[in-house]
C-alpha positions as CSV (number, residue, x, y, z in Angstrom):
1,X,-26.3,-4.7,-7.9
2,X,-23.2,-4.4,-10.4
3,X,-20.2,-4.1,-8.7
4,X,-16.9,-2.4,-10.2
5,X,-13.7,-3.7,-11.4
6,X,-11.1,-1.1,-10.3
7,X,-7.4,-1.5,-11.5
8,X,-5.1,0.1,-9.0
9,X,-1.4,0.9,-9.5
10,X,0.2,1.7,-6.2
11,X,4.0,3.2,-4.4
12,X,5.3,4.0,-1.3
13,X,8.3,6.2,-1.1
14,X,10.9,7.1,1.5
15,X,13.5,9.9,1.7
16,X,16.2,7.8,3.7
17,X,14.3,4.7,5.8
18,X,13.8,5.8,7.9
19,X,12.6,8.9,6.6
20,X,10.0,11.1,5.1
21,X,7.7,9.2,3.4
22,X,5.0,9.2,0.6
23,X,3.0,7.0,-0.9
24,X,0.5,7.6,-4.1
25,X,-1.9,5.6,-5.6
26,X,-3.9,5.4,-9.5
27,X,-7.3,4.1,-9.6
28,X,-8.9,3.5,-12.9
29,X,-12.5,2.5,-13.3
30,X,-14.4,2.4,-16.9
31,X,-12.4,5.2,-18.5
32,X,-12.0,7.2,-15.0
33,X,-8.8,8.1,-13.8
34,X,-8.1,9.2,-10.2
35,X,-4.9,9.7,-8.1
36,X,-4.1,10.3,-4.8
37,X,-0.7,10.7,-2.6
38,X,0.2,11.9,0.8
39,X,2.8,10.9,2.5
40,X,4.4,11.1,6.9
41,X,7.2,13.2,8.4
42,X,9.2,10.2,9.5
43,X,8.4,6.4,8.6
44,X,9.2,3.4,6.5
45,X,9.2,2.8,3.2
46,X,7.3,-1.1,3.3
47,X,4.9,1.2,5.2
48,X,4.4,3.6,2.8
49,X,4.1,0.1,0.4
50,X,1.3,-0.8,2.4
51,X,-0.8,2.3,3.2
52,X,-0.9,3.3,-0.3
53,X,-2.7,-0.2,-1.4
54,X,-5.1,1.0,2.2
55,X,-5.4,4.4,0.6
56,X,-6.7,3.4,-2.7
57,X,-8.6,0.6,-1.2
58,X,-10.4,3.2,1.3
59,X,-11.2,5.4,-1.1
60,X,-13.6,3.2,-3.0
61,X,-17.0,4.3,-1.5
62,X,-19.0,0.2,-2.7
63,X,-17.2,-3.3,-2.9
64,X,-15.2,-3.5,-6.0
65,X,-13.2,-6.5,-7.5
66,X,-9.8,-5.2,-7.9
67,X,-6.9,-5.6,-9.6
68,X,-4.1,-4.3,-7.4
69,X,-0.4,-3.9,-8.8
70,X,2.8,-2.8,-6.5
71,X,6.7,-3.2,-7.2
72,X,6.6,-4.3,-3.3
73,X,6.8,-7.9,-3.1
74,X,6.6,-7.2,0.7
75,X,3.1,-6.0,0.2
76,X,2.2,-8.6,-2.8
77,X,3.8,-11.4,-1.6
78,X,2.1,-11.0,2.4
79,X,-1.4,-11.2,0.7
80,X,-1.2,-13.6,-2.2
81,X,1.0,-16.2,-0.4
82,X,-0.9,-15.7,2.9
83,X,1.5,-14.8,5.1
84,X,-1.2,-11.9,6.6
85,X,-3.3,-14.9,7.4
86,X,-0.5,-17.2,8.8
87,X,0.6,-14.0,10.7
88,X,-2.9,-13.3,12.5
89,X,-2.9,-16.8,13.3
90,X,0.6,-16.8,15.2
91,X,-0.9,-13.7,17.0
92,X,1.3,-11.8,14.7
93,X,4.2,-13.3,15.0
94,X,6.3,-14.7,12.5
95,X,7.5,-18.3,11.9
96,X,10.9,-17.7,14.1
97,X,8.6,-16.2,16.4
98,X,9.7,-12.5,16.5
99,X,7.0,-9.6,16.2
100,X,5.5,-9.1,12.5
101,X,6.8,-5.5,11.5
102,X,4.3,-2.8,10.5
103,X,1.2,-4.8,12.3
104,X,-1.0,-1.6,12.4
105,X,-0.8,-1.0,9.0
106,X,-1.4,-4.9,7.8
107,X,-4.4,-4.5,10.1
108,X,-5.6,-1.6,8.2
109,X,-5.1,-3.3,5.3
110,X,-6.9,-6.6,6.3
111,X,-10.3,-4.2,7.5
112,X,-10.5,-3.1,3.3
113,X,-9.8,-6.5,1.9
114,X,-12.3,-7.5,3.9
115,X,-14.4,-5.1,1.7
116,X,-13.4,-5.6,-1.6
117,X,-12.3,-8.8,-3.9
118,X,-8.8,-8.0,-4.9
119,X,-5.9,-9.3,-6.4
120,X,-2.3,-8.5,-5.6
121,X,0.0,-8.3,-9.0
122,X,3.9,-7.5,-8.8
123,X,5.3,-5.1,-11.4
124,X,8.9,-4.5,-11.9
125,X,9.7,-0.9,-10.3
126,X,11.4,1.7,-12.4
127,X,11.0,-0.7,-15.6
128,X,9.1,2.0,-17.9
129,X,5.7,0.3,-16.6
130,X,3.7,3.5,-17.0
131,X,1.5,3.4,-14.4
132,X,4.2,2.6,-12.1
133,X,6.6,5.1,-13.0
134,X,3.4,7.6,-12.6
135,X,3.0,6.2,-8.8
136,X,6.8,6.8,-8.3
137,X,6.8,9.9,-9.2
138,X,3.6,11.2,-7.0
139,X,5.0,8.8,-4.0
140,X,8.3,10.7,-4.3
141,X,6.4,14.3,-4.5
142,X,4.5,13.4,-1.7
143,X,7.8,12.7,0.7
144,X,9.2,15.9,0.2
145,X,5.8,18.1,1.2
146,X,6.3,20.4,4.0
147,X,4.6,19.9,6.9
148,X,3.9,16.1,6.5
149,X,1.7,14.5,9.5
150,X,3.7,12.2,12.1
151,X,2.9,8.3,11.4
152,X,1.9,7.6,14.7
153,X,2.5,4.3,14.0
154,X,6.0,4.0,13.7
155,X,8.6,3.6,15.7
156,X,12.4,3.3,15.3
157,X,12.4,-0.1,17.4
């Protein structure tokens, strides 16, 4: 069984923070090029950061090795230097002890790296990185939809 190598280019966007929010991802896979955005009535921009890296992770229907880039450093930095794992550990709590931020959304995120082999790779934002720019613009799109779903997730605590 082959399994895929899938380069993902990903943003989350918000309209004020909080505010309305989008987030968009680019998945390319030998030659095929696919994009997806939506975005929440009222949330977070480091959770838009992270639900577009579950989005595009979701949306692979096998295990892939993936190569994952995002201008968050939140996002990159909480997977490659472990601080998910050191968080799950504490109980989610961080090292001065106060609740982990965004902990439904990390857990969404754990359940699809779980899945899939991937690797976290900052890019500069709004650098003329193509890709990028391209996930900027669909993450920004997407925050300004009407009608946007509520992110039952967040709250303003």
């Amino acid at each position: 069984m082959s399994v895929h190598s899938v380069v993902i280019h990903t943003d989350g966007s918000c309209l004020g923070n909080p505010g309305p929010g989008g987030w968009a991802a680019r998945l390319a896979c030998n030659g095929t090029v696919k994009t997806l955005s939506g975005g929440f009535a009222l949330t977070t921009n480091n959770r838009m950061e992270i639900y577009a890296a579950v989005m595009a992770l979701e949306a692979l229907t096998s295990p892939c090795t993936v190569s994952l880039h995002t201008d968050s450093r939140y996002v990159c930095d909480a997977v490659e230097k472990r601080w998910l794992a050191n968080w799950q550990r504490k109980n989610w709590r961080k090292a001065d002890g106060k609740p982990v931020l965004n902990q439904d959304m990390w857990e969404l995120l754990l359940k699809e790296l779980a899945r899939h082999k991937v690797r976290f790779h900052w890019v500069e934002g709004h650098a003329g990185h193509q890709e990028n720019e391209e996930v900027d613009t669909l993450a920004r799109l997407a925050a300004t939809r009407p009608g946007l779903p509520q992110d039952t997730g967040f709250s303003r605590s």
